[in-house]
C-alpha positions as CSV (number, residue, x, y, z in Angstrom):
1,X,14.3,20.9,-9.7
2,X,11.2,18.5,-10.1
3,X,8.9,17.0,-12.2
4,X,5.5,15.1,-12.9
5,X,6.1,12.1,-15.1
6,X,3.8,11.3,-17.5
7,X,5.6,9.4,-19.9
8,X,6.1,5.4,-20.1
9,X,8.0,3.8,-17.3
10,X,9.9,0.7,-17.3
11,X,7.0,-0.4,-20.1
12,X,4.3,0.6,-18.2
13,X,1.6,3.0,-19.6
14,X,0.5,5.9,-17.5
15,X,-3.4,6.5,-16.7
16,X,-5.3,8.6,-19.1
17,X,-5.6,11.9,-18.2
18,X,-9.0,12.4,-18.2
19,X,-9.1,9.0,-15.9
20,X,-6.8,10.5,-13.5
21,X,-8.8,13.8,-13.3
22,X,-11.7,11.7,-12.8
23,X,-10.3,9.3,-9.9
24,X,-9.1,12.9,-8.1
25,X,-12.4,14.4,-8.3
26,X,-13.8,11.1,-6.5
27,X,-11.3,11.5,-4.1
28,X,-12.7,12.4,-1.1
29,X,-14.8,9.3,-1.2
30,X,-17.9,11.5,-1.6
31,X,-20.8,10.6,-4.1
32,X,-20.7,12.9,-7.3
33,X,-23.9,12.7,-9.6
34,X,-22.7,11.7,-13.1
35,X,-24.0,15.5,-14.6
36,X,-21.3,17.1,-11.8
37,X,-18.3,14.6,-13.6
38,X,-19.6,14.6,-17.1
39,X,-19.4,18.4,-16.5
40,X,-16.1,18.7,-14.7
41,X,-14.3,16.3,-17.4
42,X,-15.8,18.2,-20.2
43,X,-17.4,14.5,-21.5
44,X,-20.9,12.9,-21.6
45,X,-22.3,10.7,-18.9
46,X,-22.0,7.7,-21.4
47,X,-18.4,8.4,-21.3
48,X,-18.5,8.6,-17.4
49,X,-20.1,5.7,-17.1
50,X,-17.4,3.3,-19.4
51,X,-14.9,4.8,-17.4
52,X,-15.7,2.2,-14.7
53,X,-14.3,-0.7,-16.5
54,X,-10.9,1.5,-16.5
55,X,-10.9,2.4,-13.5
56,X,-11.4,-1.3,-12.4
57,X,-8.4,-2.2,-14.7
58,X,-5.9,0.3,-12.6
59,X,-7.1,-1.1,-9.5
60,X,-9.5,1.5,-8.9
61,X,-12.8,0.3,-7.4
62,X,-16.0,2.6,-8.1
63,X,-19.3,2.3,-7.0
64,X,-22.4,3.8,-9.0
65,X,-25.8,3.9,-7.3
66,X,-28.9,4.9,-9.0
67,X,-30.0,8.5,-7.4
68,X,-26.4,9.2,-6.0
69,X,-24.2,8.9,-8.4
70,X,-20.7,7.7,-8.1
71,X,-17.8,7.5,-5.6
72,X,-14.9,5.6,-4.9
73,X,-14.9,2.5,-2.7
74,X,-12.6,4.2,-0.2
75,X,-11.2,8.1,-0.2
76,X,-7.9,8.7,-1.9
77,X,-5.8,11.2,-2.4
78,X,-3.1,11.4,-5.8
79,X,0.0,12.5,-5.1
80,X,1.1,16.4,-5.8
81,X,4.0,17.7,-6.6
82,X,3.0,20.9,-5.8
83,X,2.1,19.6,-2.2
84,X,4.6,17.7,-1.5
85,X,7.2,20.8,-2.5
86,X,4.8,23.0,0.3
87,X,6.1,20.7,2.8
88,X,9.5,19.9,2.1
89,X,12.0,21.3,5.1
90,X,14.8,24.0,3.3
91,X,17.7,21.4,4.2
92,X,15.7,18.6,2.1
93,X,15.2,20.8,-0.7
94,X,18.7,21.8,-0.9
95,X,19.4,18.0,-1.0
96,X,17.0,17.4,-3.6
97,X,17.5,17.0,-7.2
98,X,14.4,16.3,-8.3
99,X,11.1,14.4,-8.1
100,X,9.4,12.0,-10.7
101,X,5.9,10.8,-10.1
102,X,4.6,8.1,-11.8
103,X,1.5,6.7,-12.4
104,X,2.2,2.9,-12.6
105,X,5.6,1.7,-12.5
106,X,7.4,-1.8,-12.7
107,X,9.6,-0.8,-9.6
108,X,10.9,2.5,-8.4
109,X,13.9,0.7,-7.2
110,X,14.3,-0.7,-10.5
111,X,13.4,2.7,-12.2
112,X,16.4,4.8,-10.4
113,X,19.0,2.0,-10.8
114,X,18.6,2.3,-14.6
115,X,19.6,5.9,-13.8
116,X,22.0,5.5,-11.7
117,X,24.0,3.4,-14.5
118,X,22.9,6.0,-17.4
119,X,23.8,9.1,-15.6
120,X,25.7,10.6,-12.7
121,X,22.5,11.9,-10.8
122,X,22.4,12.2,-6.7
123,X,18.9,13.5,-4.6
124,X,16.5,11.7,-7.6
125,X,13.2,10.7,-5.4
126,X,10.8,8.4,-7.9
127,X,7.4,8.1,-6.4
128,X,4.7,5.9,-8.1
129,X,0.7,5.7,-7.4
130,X,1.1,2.2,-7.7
131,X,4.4,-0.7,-8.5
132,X,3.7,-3.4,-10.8
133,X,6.4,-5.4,-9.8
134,X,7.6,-4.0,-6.2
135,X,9.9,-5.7,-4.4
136,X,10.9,-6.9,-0.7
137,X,13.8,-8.4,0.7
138,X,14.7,-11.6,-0.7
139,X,13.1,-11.0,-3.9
140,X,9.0,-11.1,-2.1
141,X,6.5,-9.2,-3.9
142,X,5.7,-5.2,-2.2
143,X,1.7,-5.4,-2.4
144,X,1.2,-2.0,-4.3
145,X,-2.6,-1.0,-4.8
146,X,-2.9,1.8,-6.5
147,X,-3.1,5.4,-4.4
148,X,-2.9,3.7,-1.0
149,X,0.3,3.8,0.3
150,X,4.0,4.9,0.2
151,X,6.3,3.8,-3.2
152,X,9.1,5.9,-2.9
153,X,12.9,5.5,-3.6
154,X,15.7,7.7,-3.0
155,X,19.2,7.3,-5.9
156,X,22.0,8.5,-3.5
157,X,25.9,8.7,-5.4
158,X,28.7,8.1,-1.7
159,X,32.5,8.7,-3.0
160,X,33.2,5.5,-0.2
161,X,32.9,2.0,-2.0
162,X,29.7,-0.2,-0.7
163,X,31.7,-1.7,2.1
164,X,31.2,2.1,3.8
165,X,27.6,1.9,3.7
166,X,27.5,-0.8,6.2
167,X,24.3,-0.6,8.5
168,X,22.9,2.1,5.9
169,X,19.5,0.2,5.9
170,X,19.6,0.7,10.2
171,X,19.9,5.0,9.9
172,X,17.0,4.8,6.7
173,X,14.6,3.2,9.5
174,X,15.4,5.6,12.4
175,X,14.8,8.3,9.9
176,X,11.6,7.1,8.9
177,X,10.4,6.3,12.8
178,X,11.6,9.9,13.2
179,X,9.2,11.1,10.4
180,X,6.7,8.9,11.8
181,X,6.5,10.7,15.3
182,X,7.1,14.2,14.1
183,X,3.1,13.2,12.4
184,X,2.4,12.4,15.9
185,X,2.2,8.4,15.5
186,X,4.0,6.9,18.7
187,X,4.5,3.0,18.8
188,X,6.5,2.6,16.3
189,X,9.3,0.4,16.3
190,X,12.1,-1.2,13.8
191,X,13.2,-4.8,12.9
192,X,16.3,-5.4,12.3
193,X,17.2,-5.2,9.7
194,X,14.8,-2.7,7.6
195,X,11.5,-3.3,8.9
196,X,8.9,-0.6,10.5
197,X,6.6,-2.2,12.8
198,X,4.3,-0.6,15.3
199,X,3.0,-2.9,17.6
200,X,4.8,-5.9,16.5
201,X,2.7,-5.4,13.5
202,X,4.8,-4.8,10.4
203,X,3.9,-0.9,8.9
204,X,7.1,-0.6,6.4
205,X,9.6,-2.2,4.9
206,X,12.8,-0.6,3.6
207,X,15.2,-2.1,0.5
208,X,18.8,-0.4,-0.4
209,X,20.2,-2.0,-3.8
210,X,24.0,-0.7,-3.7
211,X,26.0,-0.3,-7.4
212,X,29.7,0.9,-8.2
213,X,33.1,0.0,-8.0
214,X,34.3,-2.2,-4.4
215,X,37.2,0.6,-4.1
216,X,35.5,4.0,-5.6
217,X,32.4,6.0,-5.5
218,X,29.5,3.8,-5.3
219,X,25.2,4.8,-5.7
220,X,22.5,3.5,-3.7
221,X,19.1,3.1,-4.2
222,X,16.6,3.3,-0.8
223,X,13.4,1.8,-1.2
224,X,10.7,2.7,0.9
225,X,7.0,0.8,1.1
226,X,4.8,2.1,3.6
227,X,1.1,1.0,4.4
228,X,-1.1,4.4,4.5
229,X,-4.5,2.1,3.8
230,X,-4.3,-1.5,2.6
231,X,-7.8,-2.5,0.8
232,X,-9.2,-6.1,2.3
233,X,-8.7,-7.8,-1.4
234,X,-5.2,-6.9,-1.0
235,X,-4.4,-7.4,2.4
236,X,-5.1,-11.2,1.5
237,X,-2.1,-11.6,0.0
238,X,0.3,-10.9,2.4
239,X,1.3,-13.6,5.1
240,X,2.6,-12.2,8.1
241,X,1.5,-9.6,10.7
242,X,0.9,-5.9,9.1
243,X,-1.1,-2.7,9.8
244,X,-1.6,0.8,8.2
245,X,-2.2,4.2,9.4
246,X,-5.4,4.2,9.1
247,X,-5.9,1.5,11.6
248,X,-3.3,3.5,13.7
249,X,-4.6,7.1,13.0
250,X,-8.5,5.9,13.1
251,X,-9.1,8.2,10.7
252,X,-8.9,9.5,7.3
253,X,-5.2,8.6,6.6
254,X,-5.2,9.2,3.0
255,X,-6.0,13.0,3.3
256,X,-1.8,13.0,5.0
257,X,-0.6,11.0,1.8
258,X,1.1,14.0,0.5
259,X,2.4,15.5,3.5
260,X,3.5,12.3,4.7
261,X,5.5,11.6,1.7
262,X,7.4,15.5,2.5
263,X,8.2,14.4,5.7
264,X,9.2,10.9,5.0
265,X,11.9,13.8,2.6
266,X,12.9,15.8,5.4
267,X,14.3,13.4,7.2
268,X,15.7,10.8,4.8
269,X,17.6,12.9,2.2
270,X,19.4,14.7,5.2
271,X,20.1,10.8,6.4
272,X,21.5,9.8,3.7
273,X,23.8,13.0,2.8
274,X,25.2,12.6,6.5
275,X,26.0,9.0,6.5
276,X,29.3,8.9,4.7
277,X,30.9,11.3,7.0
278,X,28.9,10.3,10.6
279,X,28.7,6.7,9.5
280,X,26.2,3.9,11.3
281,X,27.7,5.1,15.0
282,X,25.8,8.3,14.8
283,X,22.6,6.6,14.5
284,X,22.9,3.5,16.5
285,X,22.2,4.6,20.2
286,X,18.9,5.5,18.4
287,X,18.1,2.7,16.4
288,X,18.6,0.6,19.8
289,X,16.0,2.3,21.4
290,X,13.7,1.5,19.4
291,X,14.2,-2.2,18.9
292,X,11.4,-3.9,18.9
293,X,12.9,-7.2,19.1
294,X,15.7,-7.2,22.0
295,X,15.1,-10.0,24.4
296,X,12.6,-11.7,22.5
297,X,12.5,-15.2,21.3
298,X,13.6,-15.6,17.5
299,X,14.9,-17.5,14.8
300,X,17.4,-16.7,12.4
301,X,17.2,-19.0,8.9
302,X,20.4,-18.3,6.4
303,X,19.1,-20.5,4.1
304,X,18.6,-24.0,5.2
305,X,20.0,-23.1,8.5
306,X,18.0,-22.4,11.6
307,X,19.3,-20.9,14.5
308,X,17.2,-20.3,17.9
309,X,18.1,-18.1,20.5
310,X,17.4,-14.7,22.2
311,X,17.9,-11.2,20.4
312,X,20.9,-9.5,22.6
313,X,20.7,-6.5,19.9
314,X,22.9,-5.0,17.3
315,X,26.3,-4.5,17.6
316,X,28.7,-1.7,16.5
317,X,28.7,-2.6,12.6
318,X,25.0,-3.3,12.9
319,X,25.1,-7.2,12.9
320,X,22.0,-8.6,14.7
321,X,23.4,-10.6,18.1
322,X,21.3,-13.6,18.9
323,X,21.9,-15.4,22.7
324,X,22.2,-19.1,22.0
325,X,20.9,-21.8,24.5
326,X,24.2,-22.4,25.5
327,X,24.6,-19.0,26.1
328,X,27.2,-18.0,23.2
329,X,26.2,-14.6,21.5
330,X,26.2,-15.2,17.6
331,X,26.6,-12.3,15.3
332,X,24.3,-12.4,11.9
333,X,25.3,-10.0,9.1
334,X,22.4,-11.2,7.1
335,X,19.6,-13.5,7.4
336,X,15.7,-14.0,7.9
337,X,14.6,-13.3,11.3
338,X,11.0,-14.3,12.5
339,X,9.9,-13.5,16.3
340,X,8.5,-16.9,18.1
341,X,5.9,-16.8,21.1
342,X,8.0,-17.0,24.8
């Protein structure tokens, strides 16, 4: 039913093994002497030692002080199959065909669309340690360190064209606010179209890629970046309001990487194998209560149009309404949207 992936991906190598054993020992963010690793890797402390400059090459910052030893410049924990599987609900499992976990990937978007068009595979989840080339809306680089955060992507097959999957992107971020507060973070609310913010800060970011025929069965691809812990050198990089859960959490968030990830599962694969038949209606009286955005000032830019107004909501296909100056309620089926100050 699932796998670890090991092989290439998309061109991009996967860590050693012996580096990957090494970065999950340092885990816990704990100094290890270089005897303890040397010793647990079955390698000399020479070998430990150059094992810095590839860890530094994946991303991977480690620290070595004389008398302590080594450790990693924050706690992290790898993914696990094994985990993950522990937590998975029964319905997600019966939904699931299986999992691939990679270590560095160009895209796990990318990586399930080349199966979707090579196979006829449904319930494939493709989670990656780090994306080389992740993507946002509108084609914006996904800031991906490695072991952080969230890269996952769902391959979904619907026997409805793509015009049936209409709002799709609004029930993938009420499932994920739903998997959010079953962990117990409250706050949370979503952006129309596919963001996750909590506190008008931006936590997540969703991205469906749809493929098939207008009239006949159709596949979509959900992607799904979420910020767990977002290292300062990274951070700089992105240009809008974000946070992560360990700012939310004030704690260790990376030790709930894996069970996060499982419940992020239970509640997206049952999402997405009841949306054909319930459709967007089912899900919208949710998605409404937690807009973040209703009444609030905003902007809407299709591309070198601007247009200013109020957010007055979604309506029944999902289209983002925005109350005009002149009072006129315009409906936006796509579009950037950026909050102003009142």
């Amino acid at each position: 039913m699932s796998k670890t992936v090991s092989a290439a991906a998309d061109g991009v190598l996967p860590l050693a093994p012996k580096l990957k054993q090494l970065i999950g020992l340092l885990g816990d963010g704990r100094f290890h002497s270089g005897t303890e690793l040397a010793q647990s890797l079955g390698i000399s402390r020479s070998a430990v030692w150059k094992y810095q400059q590839a860890l530094a090459d994946a991303g991977v910052e480690l620290l070595a002080v004389s008398g302590k030893g080594y450790r990693l410049s924050h706690p992290m924990q790898l993914l696990q199959e094994r985990q993950i599987l522990e937590h998975l609900s029964n319905r997600a499992t019966a939904l699931l065909e299986r999992i691939e976990i990679h270590d560095r990937i160009h895209s796990t978007n990318s990586h399930l669309l080349e199966i979707a068009r090579s196979s006829g595979d449904s319930g494939v989840v493709c989670l990656a340690e780090q994306q080389t080339g992740g993507r946002g809306r509108r084609g914006r680089q996904w800031v991906s360190p490695f072991g952080h955060n969230v890269y996952l992507s769902i391959l979904w097959r619907f026997q409805s064209g793509p015009a049936g999957l209409n709002g799709l992107s609004l029930a993938m971020g009420v499932a994920v606010v739903r998997a959010l507060r079953t962990l117990g973070i409250a706050e949370v609310g979503l952006k129309w179209p596919n963001d996750i913010y909590w506190r008008q800060r931006k936590l997540a970011g969703i991205l469906i890629e749809v493929g098939g025929e207008s009239g006949g069965p159709c596949h979509a691809v959900m992607g799904l970046g979420l910020n767990v812990f977002l290292p300062s050198r990274h951070a700089a990089a992105i240009d809008q309001a974000w946070v992560d859960l360990q700012a939310i959490l004030a704690d260790d968030a990376h030790a709930l990487r894996n069970r996060l990830t499982a419940e992020l599962l239970n509640h997206l694969l049952p999402a997405l194998a009841e949306f054909e038949s319930l459709t967007l209606a089912h899900f919208l009286d949710e998605w409404r209560s937690y807009d973040c955005m209703l009444h609030r000032p905003a902007s809407v830019f299709l591309g070198e149009q601007r247009f200013d107004g109020e957010v007055a909501g979604v309506d029944a296909q999902g289209l983002l309404l925005l109350r005009q100056a002149n009072g006129e309620i315009r409906a936006f089926a796509s579009g950037e949207v950026s909050l102003r100050q009142s």
